[in-house]
Phi, psi and omega in degrees: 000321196282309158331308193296284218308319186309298143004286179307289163317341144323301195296293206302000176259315147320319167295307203279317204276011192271290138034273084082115144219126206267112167316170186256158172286161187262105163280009168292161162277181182268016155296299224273333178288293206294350159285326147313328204270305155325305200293342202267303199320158168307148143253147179263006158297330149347292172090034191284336183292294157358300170322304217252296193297239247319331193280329204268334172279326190306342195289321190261024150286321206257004190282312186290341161325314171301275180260072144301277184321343135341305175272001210252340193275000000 
């Protein structure tokens, strides 16, 4: 029993690793990554936070609006 078993596990470990893919190396310099990484950032000359707190107060002007009418039953 323990042979069948060995056997079986024997296979399955063979089968995963043929599975098994092995990525390629980042053959960049380390300029060229840190030139990425920049270009990948938010900018923050933008003004997005600004944006974003105007979006979130206008929502919580408009909440109470709705049920007046409600109340009408």
């Amino acid at each position: 029993m323990d042979k069948r078993l060995a056997k079986r596990h024997k296979r399955q470990v063979e089968r995963a690793k043929e599975k098994i893919k092995v990525s390629e190396p980042d053959l960049r310099t380390h300029e060229q990554i840190e030139a990425a990484r920049a270009a990948s950032r938010p900018d923050s000359n933008r003004g997005n936070n600004q944006k974003v707190a105007a979006a979130g107060q206008s929502f919580r002007r408009n909440v109470g609006t709705g049920s007046a009418a409600k109340t009408d039953a």
